[in-house]
C-alpha atoms as an extended CHARMM CRD file, in Angstrom:
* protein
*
       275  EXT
         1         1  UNK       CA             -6.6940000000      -39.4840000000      -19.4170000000  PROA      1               0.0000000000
         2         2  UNK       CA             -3.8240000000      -39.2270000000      -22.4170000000  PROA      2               0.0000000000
         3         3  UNK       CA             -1.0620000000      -36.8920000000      -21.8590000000  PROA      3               0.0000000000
         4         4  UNK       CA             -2.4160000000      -33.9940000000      -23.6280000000  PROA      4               0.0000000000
         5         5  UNK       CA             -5.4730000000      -33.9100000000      -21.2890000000  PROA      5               0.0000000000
         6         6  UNK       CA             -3.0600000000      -33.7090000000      -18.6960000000  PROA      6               0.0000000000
         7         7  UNK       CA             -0.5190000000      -30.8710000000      -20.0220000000  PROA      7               0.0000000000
         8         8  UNK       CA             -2.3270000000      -27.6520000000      -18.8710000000  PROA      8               0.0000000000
         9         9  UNK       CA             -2.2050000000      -28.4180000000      -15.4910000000  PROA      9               0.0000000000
        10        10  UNK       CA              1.1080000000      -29.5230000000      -15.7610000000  PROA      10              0.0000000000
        11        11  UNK       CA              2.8320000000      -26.9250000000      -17.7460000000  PROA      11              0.0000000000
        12        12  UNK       CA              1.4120000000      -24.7190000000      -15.0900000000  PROA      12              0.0000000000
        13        13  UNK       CA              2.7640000000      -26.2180000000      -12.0380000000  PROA      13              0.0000000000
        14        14  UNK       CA              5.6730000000      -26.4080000000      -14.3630000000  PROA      14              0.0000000000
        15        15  UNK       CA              5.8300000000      -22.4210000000      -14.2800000000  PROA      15              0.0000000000
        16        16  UNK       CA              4.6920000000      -22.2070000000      -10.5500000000  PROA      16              0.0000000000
        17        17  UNK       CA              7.9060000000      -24.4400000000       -9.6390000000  PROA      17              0.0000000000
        18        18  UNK       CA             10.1940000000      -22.2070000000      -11.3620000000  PROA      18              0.0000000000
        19        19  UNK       CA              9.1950000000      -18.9720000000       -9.3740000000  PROA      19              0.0000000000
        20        20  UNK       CA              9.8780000000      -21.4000000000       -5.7820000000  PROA      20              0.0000000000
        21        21  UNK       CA             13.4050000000      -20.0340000000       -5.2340000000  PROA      21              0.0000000000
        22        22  UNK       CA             13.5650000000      -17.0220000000       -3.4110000000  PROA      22              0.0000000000
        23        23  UNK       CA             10.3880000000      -17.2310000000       -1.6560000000  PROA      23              0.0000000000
        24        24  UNK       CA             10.0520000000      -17.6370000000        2.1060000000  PROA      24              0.0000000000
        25        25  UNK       CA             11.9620000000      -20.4960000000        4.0790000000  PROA      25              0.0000000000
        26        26  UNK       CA             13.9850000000      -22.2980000000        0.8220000000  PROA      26              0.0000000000
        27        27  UNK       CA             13.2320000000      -24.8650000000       -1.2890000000  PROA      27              0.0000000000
        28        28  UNK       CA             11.8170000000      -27.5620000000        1.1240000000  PROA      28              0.0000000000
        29        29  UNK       CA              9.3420000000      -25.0310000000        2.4730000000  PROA      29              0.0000000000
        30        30  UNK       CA              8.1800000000      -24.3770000000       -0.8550000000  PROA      30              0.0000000000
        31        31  UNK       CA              7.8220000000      -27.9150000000       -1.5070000000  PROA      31              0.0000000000
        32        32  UNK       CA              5.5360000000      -28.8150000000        1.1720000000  PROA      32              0.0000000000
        33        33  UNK       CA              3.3840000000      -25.9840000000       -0.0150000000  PROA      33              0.0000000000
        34        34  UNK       CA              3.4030000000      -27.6370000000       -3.2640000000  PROA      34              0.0000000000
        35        35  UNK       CA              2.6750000000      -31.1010000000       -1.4870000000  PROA      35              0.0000000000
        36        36  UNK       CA             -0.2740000000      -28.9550000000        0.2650000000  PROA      36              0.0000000000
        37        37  UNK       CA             -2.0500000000      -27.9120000000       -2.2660000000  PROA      37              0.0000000000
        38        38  UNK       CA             -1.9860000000      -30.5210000000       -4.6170000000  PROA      38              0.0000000000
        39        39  UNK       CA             -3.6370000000      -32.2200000000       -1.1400000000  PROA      39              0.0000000000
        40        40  UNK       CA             -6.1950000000      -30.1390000000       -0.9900000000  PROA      40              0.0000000000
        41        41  UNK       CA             -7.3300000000      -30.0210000000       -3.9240000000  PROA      41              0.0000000000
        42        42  UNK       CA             -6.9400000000      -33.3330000000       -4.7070000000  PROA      42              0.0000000000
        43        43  UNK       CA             -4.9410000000      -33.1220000000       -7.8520000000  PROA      43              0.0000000000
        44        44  UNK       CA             -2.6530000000      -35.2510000000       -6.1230000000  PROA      44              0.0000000000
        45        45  UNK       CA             -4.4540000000      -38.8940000000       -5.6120000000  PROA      45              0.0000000000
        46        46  UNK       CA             -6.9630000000      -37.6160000000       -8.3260000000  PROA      46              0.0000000000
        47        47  UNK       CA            -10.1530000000      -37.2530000000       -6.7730000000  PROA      47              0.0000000000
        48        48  UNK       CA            -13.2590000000      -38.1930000000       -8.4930000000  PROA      48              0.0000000000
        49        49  UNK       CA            -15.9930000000      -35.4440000000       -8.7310000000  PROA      49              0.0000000000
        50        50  UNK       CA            -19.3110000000      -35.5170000000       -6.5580000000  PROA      50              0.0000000000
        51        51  UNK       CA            -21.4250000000      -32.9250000000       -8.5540000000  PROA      51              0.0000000000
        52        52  UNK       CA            -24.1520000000      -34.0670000000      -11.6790000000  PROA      52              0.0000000000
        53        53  UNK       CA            -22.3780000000      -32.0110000000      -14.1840000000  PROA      53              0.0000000000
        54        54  UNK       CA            -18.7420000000      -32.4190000000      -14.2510000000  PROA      54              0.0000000000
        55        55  UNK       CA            -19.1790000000      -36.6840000000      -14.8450000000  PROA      55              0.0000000000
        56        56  UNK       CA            -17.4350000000      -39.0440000000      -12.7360000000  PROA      56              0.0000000000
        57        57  UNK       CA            -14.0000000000      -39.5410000000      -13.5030000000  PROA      57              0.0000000000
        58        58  UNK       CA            -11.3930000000      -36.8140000000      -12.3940000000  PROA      58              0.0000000000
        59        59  UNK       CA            -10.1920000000      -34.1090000000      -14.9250000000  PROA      59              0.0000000000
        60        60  UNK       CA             -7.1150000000      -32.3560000000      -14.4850000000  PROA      60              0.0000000000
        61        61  UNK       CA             -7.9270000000      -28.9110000000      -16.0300000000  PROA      61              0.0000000000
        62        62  UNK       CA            -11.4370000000      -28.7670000000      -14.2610000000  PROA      62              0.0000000000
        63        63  UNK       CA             -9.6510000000      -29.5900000000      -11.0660000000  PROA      63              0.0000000000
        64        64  UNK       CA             -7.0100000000      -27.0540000000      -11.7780000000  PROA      64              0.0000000000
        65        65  UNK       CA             -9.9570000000      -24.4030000000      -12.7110000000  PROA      65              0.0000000000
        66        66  UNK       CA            -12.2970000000      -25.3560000000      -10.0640000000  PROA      66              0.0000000000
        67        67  UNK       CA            -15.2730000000      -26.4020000000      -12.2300000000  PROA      67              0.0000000000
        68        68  UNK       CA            -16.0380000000      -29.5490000000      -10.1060000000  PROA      68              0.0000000000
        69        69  UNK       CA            -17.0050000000      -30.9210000000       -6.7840000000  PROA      69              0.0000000000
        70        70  UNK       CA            -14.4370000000      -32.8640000000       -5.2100000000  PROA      70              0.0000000000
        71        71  UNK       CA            -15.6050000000      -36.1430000000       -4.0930000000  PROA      71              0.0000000000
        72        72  UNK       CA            -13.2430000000      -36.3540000000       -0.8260000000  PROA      72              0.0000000000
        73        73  UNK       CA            -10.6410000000      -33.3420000000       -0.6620000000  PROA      73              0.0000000000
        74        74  UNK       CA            -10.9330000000      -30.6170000000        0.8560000000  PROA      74              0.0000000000
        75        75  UNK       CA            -11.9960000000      -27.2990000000       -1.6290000000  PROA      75              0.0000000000
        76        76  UNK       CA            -13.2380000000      -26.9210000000       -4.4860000000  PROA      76              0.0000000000
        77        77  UNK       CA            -11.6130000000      -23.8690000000       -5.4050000000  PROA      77              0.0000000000
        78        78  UNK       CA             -8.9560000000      -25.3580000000       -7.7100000000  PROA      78              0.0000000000
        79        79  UNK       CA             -5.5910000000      -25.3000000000       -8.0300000000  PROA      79              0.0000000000
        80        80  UNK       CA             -5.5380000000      -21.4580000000       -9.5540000000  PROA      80              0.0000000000
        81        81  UNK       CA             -7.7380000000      -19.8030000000       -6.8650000000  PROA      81              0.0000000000
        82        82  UNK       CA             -5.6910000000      -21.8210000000       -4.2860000000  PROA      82              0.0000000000
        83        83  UNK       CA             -2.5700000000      -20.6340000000       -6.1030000000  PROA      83              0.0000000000
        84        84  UNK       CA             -4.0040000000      -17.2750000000       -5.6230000000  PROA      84              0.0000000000
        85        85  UNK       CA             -4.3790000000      -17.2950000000       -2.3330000000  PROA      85              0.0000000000
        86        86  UNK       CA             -0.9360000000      -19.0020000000       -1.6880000000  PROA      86              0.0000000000
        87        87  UNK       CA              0.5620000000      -15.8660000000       -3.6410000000  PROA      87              0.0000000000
        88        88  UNK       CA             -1.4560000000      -13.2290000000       -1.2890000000  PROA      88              0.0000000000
        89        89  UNK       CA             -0.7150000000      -14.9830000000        2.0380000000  PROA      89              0.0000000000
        90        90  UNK       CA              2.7630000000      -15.6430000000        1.0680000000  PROA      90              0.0000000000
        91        91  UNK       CA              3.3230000000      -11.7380000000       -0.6770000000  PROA      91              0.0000000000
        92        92  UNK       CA              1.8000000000      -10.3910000000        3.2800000000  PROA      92              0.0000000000
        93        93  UNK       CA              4.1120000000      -12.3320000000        5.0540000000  PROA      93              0.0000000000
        94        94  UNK       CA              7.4990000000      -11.4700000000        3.1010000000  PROA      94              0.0000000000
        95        95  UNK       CA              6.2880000000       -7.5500000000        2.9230000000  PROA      95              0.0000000000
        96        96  UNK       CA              5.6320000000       -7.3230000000        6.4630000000  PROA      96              0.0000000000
        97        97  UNK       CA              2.1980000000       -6.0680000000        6.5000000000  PROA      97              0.0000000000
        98        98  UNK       CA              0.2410000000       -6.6550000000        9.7360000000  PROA      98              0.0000000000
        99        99  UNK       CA             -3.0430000000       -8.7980000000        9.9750000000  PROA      99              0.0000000000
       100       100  UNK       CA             -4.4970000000      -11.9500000000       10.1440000000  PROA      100             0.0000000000
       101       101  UNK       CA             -6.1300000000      -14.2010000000        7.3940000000  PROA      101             0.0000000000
       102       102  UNK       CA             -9.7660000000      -15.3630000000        7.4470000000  PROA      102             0.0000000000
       103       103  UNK       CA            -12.3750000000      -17.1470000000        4.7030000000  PROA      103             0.0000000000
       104       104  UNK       CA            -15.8660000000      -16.2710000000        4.8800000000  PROA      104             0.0000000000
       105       105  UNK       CA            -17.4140000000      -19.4960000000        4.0330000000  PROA      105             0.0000000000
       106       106  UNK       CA            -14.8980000000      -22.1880000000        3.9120000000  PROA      106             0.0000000000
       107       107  UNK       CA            -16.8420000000      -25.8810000000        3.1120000000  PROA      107             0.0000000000
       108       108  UNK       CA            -14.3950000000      -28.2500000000        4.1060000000  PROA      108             0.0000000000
       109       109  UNK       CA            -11.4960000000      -25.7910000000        5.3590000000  PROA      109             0.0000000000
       110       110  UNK       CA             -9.0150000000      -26.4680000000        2.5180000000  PROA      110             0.0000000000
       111       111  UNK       CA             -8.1650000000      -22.1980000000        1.8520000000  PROA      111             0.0000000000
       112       112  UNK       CA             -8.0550000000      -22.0530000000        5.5480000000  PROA      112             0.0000000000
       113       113  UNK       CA             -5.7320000000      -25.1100000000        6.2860000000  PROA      113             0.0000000000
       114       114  UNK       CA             -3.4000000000      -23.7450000000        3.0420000000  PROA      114             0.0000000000
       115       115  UNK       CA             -3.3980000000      -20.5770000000        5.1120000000  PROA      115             0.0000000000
       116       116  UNK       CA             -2.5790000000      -22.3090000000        8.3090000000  PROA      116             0.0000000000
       117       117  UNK       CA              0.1010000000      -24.0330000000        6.3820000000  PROA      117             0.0000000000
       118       118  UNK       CA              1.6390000000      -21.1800000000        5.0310000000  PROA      118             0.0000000000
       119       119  UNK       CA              2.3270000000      -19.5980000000        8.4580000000  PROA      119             0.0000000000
       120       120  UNK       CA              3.8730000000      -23.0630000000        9.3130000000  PROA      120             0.0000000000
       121       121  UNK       CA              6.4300000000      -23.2910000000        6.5600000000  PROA      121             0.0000000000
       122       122  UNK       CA              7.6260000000      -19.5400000000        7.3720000000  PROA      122             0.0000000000
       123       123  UNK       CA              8.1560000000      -19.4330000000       10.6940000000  PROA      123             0.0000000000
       124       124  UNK       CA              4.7610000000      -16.8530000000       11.3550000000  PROA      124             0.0000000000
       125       125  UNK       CA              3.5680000000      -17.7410000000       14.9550000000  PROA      125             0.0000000000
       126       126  UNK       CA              1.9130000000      -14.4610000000       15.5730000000  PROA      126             0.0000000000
       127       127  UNK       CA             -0.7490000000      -14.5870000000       13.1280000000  PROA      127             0.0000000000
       128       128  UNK       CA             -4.0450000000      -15.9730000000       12.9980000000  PROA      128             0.0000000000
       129       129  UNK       CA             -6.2690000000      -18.0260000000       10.4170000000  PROA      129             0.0000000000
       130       130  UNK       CA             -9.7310000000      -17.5910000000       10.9440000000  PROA      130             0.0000000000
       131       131  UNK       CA            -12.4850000000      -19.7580000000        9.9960000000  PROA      131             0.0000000000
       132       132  UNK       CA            -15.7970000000      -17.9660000000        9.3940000000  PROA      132             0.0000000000
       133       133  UNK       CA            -18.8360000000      -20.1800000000        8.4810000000  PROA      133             0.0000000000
       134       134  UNK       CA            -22.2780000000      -21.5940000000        9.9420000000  PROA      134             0.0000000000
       135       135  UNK       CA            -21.4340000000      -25.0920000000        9.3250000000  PROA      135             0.0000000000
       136       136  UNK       CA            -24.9450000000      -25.7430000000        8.2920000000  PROA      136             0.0000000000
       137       137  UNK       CA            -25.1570000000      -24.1840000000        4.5310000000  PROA      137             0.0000000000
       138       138  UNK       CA            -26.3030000000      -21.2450000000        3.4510000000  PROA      138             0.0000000000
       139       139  UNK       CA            -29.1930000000      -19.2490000000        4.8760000000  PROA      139             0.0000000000
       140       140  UNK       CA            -32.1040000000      -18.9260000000        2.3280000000  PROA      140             0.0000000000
       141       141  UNK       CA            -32.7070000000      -15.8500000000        0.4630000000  PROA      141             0.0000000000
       142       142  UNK       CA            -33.8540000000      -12.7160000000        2.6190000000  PROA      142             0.0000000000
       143       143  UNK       CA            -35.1670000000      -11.2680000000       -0.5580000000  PROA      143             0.0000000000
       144       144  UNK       CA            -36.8960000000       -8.4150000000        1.5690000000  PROA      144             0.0000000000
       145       145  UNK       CA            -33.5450000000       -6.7500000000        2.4560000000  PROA      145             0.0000000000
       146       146  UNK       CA            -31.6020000000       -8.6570000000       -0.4540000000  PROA      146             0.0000000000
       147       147  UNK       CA            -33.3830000000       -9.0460000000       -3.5100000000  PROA      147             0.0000000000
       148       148  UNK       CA            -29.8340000000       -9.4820000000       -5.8170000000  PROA      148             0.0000000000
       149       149  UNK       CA            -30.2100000000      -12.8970000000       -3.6200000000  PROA      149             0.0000000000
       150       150  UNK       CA            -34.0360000000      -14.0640000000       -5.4960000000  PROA      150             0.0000000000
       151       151  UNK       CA            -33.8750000000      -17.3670000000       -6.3420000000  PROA      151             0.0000000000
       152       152  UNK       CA            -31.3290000000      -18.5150000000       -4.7740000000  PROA      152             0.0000000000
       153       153  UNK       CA            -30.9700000000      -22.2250000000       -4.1510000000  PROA      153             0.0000000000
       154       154  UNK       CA            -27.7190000000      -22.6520000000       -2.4570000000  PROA      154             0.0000000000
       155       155  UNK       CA            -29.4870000000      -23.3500000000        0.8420000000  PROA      155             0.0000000000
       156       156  UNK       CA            -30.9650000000      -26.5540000000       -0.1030000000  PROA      156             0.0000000000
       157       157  UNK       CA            -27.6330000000      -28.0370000000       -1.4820000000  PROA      157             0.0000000000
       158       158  UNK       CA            -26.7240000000      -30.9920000000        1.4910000000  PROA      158             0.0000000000
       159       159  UNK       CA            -23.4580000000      -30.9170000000       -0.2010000000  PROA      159             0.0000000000
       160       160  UNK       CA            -22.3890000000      -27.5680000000        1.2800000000  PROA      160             0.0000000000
       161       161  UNK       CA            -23.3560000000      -28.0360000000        5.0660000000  PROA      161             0.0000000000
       162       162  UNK       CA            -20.2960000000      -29.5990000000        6.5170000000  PROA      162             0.0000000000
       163       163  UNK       CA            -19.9050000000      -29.3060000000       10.2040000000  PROA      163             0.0000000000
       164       164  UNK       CA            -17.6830000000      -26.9970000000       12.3630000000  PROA      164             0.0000000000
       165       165  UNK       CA            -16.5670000000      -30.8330000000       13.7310000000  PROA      165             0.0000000000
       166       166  UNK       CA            -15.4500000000      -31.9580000000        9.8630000000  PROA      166             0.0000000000
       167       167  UNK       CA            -13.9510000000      -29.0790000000        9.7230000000  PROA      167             0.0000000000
       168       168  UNK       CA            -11.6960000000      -29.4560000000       12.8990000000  PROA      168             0.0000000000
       169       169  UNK       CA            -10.8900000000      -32.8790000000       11.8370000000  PROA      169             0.0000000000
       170       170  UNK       CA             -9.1580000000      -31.8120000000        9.0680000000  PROA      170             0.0000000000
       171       171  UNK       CA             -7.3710000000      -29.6980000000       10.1880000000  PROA      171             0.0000000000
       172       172  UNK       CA             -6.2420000000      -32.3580000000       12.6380000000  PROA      172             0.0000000000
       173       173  UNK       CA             -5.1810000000      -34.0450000000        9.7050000000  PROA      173             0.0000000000
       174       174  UNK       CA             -2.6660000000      -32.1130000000        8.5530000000  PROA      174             0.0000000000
       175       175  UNK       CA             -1.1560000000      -31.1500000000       11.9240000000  PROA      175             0.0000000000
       176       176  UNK       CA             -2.1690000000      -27.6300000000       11.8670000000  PROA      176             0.0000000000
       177       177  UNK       CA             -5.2030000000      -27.1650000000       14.4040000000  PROA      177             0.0000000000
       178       178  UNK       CA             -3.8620000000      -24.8670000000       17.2850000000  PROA      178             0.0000000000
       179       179  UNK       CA             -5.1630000000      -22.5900000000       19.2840000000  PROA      179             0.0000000000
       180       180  UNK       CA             -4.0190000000      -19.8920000000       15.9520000000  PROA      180             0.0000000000
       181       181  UNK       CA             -7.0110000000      -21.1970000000       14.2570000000  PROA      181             0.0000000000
       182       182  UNK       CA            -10.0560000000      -19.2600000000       15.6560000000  PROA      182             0.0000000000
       183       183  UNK       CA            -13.6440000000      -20.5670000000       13.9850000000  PROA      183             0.0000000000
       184       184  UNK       CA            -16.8180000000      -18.0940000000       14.1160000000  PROA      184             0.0000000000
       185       185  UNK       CA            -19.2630000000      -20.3590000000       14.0360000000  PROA      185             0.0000000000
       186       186  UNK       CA            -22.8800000000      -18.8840000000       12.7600000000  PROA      186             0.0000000000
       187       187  UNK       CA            -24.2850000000      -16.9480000000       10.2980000000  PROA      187             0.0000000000
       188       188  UNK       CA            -22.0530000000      -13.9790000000        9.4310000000  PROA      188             0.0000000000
       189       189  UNK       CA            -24.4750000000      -10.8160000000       10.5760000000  PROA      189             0.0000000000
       190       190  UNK       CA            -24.1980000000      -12.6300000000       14.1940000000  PROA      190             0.0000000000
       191       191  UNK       CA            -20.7300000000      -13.3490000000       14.2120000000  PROA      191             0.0000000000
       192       192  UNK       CA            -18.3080000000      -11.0450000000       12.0490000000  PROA      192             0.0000000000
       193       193  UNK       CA            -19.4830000000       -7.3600000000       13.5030000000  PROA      193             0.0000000000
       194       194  UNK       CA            -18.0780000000       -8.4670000000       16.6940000000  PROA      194             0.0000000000
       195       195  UNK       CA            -15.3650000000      -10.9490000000       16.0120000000  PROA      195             0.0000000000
       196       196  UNK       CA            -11.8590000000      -10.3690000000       17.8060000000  PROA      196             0.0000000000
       197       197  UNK       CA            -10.0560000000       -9.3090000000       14.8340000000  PROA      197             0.0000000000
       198       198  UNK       CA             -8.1060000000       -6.2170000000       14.8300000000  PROA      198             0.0000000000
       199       199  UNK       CA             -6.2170000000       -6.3590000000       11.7360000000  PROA      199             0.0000000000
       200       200  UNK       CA             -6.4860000000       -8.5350000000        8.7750000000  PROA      200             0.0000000000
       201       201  UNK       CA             -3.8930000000       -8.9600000000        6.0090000000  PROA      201             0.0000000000
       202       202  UNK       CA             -6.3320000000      -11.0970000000        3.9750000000  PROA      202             0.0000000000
       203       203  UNK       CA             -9.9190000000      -11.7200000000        3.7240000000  PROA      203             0.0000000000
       204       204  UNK       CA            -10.7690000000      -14.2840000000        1.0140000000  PROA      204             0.0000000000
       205       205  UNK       CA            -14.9630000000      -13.8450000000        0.4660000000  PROA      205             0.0000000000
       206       206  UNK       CA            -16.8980000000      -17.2880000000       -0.5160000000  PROA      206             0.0000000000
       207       207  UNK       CA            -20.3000000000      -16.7330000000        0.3770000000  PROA      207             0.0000000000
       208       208  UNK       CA            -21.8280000000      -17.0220000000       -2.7110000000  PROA      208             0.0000000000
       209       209  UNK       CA            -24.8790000000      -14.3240000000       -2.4370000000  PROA      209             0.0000000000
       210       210  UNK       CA            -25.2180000000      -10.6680000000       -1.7640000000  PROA      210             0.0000000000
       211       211  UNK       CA            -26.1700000000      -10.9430000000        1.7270000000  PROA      211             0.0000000000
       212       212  UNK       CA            -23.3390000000      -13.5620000000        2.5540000000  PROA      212             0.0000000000
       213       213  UNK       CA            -20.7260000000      -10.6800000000        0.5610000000  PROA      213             0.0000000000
       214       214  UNK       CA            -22.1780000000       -7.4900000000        2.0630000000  PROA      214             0.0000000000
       215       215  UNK       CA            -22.2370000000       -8.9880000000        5.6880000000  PROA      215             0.0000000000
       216       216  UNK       CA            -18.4020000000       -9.4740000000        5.5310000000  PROA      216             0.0000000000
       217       217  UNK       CA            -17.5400000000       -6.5790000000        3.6720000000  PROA      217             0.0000000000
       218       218  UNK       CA            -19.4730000000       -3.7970000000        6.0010000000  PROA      218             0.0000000000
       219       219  UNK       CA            -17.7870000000       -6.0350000000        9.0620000000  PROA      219             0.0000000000
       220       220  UNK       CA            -14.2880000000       -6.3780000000        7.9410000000  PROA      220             0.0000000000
       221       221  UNK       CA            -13.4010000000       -4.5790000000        5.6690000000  PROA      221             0.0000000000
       222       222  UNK       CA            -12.0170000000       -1.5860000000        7.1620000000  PROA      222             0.0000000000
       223       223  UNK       CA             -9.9180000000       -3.7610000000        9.1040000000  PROA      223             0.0000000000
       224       224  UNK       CA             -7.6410000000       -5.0470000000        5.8660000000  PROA      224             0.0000000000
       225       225  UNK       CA             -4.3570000000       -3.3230000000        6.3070000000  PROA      225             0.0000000000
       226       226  UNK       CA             -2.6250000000       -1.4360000000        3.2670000000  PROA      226             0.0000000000
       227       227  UNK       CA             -0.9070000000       -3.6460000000        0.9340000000  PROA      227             0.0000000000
       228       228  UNK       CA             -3.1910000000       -6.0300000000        2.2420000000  PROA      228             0.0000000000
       229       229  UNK       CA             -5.3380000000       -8.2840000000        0.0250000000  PROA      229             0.0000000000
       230       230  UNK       CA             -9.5210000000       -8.5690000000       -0.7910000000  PROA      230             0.0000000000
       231       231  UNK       CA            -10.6030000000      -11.9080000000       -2.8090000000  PROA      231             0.0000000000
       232       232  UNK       CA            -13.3320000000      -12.7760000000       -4.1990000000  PROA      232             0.0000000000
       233       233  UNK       CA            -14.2800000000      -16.3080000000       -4.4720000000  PROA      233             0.0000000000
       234       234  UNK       CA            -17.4460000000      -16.0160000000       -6.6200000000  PROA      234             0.0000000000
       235       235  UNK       CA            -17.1800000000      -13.0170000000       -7.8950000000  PROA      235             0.0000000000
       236       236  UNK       CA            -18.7220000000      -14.2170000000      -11.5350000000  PROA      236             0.0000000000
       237       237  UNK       CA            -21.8610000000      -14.9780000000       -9.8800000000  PROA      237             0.0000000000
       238       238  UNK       CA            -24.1480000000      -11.8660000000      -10.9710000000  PROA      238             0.0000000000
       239       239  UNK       CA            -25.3480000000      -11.0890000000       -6.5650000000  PROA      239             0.0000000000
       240       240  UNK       CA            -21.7220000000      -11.9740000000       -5.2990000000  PROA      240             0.0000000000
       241       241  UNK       CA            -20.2330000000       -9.2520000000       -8.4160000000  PROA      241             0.0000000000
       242       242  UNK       CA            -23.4470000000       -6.9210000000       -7.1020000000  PROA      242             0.0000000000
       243       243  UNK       CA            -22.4430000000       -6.9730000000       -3.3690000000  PROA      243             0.0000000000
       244       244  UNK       CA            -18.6130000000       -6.4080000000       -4.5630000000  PROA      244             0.0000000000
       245       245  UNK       CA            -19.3340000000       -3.2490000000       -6.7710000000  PROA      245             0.0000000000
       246       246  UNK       CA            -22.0340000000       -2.0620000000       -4.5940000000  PROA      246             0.0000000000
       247       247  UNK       CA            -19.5090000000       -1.6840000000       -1.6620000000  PROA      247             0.0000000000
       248       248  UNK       CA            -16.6350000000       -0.1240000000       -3.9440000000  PROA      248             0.0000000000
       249       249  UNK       CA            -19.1260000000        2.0830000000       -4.6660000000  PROA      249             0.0000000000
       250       250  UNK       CA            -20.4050000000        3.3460000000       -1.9500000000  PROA      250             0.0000000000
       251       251  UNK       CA            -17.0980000000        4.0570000000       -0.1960000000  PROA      251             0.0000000000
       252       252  UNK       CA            -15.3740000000        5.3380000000       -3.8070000000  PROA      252             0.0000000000
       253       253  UNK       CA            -12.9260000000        2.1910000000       -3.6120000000  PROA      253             0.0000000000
       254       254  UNK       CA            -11.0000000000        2.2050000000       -7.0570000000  PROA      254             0.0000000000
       255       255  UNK       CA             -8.2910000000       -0.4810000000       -6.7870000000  PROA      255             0.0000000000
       256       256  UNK       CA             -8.1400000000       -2.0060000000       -9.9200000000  PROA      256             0.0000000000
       257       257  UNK       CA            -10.2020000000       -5.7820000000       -9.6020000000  PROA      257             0.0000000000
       258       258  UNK       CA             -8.1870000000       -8.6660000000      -11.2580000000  PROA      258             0.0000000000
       259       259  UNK       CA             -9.4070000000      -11.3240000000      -12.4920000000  PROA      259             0.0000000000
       260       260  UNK       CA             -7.9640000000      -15.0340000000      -11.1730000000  PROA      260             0.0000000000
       261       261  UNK       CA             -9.9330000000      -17.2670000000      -13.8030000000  PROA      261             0.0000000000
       262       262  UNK       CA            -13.3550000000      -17.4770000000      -14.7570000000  PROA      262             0.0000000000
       263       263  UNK       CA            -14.8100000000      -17.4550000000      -10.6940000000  PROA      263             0.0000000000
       264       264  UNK       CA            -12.7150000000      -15.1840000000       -8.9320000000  PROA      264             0.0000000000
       265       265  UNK       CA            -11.2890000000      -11.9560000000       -8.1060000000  PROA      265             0.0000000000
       266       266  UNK       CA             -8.9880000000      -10.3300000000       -6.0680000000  PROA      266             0.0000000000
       267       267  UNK       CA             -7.3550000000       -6.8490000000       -5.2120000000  PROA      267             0.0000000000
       268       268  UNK       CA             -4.5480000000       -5.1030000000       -3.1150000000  PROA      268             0.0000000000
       269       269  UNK       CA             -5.9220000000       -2.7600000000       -1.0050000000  PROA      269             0.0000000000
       270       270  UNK       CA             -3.3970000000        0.4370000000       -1.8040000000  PROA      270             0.0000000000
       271       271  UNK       CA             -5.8900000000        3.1890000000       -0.2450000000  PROA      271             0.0000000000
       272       272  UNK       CA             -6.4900000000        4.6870000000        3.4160000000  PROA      272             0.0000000000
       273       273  UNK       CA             -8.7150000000        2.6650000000        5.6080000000  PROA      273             0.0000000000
       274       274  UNK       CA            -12.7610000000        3.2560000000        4.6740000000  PROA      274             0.0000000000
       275       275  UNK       CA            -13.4990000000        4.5450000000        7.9190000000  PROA      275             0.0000000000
């Protein structure tokens, strides 16, 4: 890869770096988050891509946009939805507003360890990250109650079903598993209604299908604090965007959706709770 393959990417850490000053716990803080993410992603050592349509040699922009597979990191979000997610977790924190953070669907834990990570580096030790998946897949289409999710194939894809034990590891890896990081193991109607979660600052949504999306929605929802923050992971995949605008429907939810890049979405929840 020449230099003007790489300049994208870089120009936009470039413009990340300049906004580090002034955020959170100074200037080594931010740099580990930096360090983190480029970890995670595996920007950093360059990780080769493990999908059939991306090729096998590491590209920085489809790294940085989340258009690959990583081989051995740990998302494959990319480095703008991870930036994303930085900005939400970190924006909660300095604004004060109460909650803790959770993924729906989190592969290999990278959001979720960023998350952890981000508590770390600013002092937080009352919140908690938690880690919401079945750590077997994706259930196959219930096309009875969902039919948005027809044709769905994301439940015979071995590359999704990493275990709840993978998972743990890498956390380990990183020196952030505590007793702050709660996993909800199982598929999400069985465990989100009744998870221990009072408040939540941010829920970040990567399930992929309608049923996956709806499930968390209905169960957490309500329980995002104002100022807090919705993403949406997937949200240009037509049952994900379906589940989404179904929901902001139904309870007359009209905070303006932003795009992040081509995948995801987000908003800040600036309305009274739902319920």
């Amino acid at each position: 890869m020449d230099d003007a393959d790489r300049q994208p990417a870089n120009t936009l850490v470039s413009r990340q770096a300049s906004n580090d000053q002034g955020f959170g716990r100074g200037r080594l803080a931010q740099r580990y988050l930096n360090l983190l993410e480029a970890s995670l992603t595996g920007m950093l050592f360059e990780d080769a891509p493990c999908d059939y349509w991306s090729g096998d040699k590491f590209d920085a922009n489809t790294r940085l946009l989340g258009r690959d597979w990583p081989s051995l990191s740990f998302t494959m979000i990319g480095g703008v939805r991870m930036r994303n997610l930085r900005y939400a977790c970190e924006t909660v924190v300095l604004d004060g507003v109460d909650g803790d953070f959770i993924e729906t669907g989190v592969w290999r834990g990278g959001a979720c360890i960023l998350m952890k990570g981000i508590l770390e580096a600013y002092g937080d030790a009352t919140r908690r990250v938690f880690v919401a998946d079945s750590f077997a897949g994706l259930p196959p289409p219930d096309v009875e109650n969902f039919p948005a999710d027809a044709g769905d194939l994301h439940h015979t894809r071995a590359q999704l079903r990493v275990s709840r034990g993978d998972v743990e590891d890498n956390f380990r890896r990183f020196g952030l598993l505590d007793n702050r990081v709660v996993f909800l193991e199982g598929w999400f109607k069985d465990t989100l209604p009744d998870a221990p979660i009072d408040q939540l600052a941010v829920l970040r949504l990567d399930g992929d299908m309608y049923e996956s999306t709806i499930q968390a929605l209905d169960a957490l929802y309500h329980k995002v604090s104002y100022g807090g923050f919705l993403i949406v992971d997937d949200y240009f995949l037509p049952a994900c965007a379906k589940a989404v605008d179904d929901f902001r429907e139904r309870y007359g939810i009209t905070s303006p959706i932003l795009p992040i890049d081509y995948w995801g979405s987000y908003w800040r929840v600036d309305h009274k709770p739902i319920r």
